[in-house]
Structure formats: C-alpha cells, structure tokens
PAMI-752565 format. One record per residue: residue number from 1; residue in one letter; x, y, z of N, C-alpha, C in turn. Coordinates in nm, 3 decimals. Each point is the difference from the previous one (the first is absolute). Example, Ala and Ser with C-alpha at 12.3 -4.5 7.8 and 13.67 -1.06 7.14 Angstrom:
<recs>
n/res/n_xx/n_yy/n_zz/ca_xx/ca_yy/ca_zz/c_xx/c_yy/c_zz
1/A/1.319/-0.569/0.780/-0.089/0.119/0.000/0.090/0.120/0.000 $
2/S/-0.035/0.105/-0.072/0.082/0.119/0.006/-0.077/0.109/0.073 $
</recs>
This chain:
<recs>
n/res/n_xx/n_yy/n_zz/ca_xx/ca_yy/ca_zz/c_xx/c_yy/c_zz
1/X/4.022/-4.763/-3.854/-0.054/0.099/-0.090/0.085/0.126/0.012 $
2/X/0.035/0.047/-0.137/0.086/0.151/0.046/-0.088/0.107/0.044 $
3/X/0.108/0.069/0.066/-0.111/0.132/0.038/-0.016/0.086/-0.100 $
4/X/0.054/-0.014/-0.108/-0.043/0.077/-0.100/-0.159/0.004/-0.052 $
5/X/-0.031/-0.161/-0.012/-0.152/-0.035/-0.060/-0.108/0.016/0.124 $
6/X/0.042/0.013/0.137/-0.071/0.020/0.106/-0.018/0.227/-0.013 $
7/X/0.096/0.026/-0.072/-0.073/0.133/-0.007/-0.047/-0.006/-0.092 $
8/X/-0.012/-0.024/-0.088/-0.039/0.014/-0.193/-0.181/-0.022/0.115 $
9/X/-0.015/-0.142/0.070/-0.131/-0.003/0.004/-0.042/0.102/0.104 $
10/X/0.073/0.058/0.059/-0.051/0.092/0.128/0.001/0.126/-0.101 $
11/X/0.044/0.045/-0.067/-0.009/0.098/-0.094/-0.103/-0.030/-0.072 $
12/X/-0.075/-0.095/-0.088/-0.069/-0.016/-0.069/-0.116/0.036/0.077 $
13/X/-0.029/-0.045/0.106/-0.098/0.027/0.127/-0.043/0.097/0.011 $
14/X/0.089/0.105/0.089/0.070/0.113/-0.018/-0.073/0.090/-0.090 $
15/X/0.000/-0.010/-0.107/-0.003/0.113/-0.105/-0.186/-0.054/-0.111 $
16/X/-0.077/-0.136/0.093/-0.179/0.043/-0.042/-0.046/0.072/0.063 $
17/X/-0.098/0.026/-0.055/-0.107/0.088/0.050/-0.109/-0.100/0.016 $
18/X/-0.103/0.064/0.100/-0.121/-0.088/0.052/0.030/-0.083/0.122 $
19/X/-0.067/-0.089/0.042/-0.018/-0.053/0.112/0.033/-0.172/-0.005 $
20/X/-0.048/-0.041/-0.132/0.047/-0.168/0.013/0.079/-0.014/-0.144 $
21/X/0.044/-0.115/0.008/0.118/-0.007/-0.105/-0.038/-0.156/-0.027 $
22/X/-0.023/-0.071/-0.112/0.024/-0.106/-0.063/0.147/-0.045/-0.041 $
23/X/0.091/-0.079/0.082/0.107/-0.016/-0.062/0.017/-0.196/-0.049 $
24/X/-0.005/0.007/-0.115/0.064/-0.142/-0.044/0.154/-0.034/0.043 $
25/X/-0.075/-0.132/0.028/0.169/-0.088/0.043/0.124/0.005/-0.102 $
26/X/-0.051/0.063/-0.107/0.081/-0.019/-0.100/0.105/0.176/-0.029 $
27/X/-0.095/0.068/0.055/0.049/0.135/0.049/0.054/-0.012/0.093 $
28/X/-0.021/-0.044/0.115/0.078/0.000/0.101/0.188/-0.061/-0.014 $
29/X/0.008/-0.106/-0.097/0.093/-0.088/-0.042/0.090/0.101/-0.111 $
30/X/-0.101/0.092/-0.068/0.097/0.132/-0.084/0.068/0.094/0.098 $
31/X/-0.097/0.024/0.079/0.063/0.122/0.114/0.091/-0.050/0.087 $
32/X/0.028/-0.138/0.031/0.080/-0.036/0.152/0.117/-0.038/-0.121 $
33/X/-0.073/-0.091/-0.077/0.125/-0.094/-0.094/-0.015/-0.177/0.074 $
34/X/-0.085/0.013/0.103/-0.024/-0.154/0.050/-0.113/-0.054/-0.042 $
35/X/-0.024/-0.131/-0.047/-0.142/-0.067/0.005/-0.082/-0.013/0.161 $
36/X/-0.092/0.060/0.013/-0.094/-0.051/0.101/0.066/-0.194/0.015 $
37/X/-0.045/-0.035/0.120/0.020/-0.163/0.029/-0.161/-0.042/-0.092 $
38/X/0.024/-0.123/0.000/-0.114/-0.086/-0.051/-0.129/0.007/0.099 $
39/X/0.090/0.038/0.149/-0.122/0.007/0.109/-0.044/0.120/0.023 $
40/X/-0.009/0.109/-0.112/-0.052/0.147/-0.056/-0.127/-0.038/-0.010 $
41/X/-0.015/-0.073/-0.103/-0.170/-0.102/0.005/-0.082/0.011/0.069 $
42/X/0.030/-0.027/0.070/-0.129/0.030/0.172/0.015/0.108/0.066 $
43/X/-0.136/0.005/0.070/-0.063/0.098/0.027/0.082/0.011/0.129 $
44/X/-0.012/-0.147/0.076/0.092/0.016/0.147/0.102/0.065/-0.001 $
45/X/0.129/-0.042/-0.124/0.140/0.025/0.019/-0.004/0.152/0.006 $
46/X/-0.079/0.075/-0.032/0.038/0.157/0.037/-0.036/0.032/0.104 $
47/X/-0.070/-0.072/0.081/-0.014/0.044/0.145/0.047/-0.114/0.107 $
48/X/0.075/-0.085/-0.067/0.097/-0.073/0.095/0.156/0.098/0.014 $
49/X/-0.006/-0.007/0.157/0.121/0.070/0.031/0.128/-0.077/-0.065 $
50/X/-0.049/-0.129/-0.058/0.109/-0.057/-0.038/0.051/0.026/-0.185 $
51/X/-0.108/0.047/-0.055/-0.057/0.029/-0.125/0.068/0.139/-0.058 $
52/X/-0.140/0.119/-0.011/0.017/0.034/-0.080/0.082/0.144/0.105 $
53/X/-0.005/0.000/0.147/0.096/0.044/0.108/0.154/-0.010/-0.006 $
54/X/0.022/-0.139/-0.087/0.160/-0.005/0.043/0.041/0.033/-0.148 $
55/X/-0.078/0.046/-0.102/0.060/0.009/-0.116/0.044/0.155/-0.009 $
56/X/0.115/0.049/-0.018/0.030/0.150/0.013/-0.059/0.058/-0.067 $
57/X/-0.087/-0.029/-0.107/-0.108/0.092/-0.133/-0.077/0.107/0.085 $
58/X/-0.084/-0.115/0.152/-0.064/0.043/0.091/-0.003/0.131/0.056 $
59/X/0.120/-0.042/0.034/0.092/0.166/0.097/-0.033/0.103/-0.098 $
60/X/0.070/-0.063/-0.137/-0.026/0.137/-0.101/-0.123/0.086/0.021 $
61/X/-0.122/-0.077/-0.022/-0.135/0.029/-0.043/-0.041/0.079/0.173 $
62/X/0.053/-0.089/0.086/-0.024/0.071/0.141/0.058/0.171/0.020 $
63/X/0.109/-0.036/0.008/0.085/0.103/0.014/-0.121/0.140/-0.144 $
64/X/-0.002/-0.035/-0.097/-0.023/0.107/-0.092/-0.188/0.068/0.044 $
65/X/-0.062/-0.106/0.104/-0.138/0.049/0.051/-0.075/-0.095/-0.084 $
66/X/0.003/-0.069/-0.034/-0.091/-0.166/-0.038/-0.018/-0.117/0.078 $
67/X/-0.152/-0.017/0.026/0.006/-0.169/0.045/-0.059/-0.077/-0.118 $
68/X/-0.041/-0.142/0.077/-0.078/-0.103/-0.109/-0.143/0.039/-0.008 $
69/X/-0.036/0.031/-0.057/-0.155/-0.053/-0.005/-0.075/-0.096/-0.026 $
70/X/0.031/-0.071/-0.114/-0.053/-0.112/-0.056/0.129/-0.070/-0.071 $
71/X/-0.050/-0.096/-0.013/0.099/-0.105/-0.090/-0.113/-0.100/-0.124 $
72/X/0.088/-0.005/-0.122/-0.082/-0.048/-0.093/0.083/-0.083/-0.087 $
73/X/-0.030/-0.102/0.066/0.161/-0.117/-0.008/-0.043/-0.018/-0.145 $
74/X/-0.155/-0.064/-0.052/0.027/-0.039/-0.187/-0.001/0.133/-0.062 $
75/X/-0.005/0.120/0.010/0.101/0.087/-0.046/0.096/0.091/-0.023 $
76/X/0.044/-0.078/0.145/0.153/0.004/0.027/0.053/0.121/0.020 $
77/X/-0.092/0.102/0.106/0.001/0.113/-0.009/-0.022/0.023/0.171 $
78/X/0.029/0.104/0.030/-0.027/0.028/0.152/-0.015/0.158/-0.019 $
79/X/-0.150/0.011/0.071/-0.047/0.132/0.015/0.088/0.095/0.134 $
80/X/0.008/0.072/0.020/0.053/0.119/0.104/-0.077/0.091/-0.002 $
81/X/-0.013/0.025/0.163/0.002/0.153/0.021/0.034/0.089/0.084 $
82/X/0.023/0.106/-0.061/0.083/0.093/0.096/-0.064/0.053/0.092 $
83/X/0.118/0.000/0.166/-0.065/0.016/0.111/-0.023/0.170/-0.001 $
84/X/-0.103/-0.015/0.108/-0.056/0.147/-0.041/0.113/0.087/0.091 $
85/X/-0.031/0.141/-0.083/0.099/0.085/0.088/0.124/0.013/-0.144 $
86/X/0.041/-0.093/-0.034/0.097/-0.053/-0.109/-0.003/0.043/-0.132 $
87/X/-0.124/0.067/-0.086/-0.030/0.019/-0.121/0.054/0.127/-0.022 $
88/X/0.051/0.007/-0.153/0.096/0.139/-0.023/-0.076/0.101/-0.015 $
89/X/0.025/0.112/0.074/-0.052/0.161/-0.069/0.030/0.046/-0.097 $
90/X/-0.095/0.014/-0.085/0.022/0.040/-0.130/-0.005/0.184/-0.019 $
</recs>
C-alpha cells in the first residue's frame, strides 16, 4: 500500500469531529487505494493479530487516535472510535 493512501486515511480521521466514526470498506479502499481482503468480512479478522493488525490501513487509523469498535461484516462497514484524550479542540 503507498504511503500516500495511508495518509489520505489518517488525514481523513484526523480532520472529524465527535467521538465514533462509521467507516465503509468501500471508503476505506478510496482513501488507501487498496481493497480490504475478502477476510474483512469477519468480525475475527480485525482482531486477529494476523488480520486486520498486519494490514498497514491499521497503523493509519492507530497512529491518527482510532480503534475498532464494532464490525458489521453484511454492511461492510467497521465502526471506530477515537481513543480518549485524542478528540480535536475546536
């Protein structure tokens, strides 16, 4: 994945407001430029260290003050939220 689409999504992050974020797999795939794997689907693969850990999107969303919250594999969407301490002053 370039590091270009790993900031586009750490920037996108970055710059909501509020506390949780709804992001579709299909957003995620505009912002990096990669498709999620087929094993995006499940609920496990984002909390397998082997999953949604080794995919660099991760780091992005880490690094910018986001974890997982939920996963909503039939619609293909994964909730976040930002760790506290992390939310912008407006």
């Amino acid at each position: 994945m370039e590091h270009d689409g790993l900031k586009k999504l750490s920037d996108y992050l970055d710059g909501l407001v509020g506390g949780t974020c709804a992001l579709p797999f299909e957003r995620m795939r505009e912002l990096t430029g990669r498709v999620l794997p087929e094993a995006a689907a499940s609920s496990a693969w984002w909390t397998d260290p082997d999953g949604w850990q080794a995919w660099p999107g991760s780091h992005a969303c880490a690094s910018a003050g986001w974890r997982v919250e939920s996963v909503h594999a039939a619609a293909r969407l994964v909730r976040l939220e930002r760790l506290a301490g992390d939310a912008p002053v407006d």
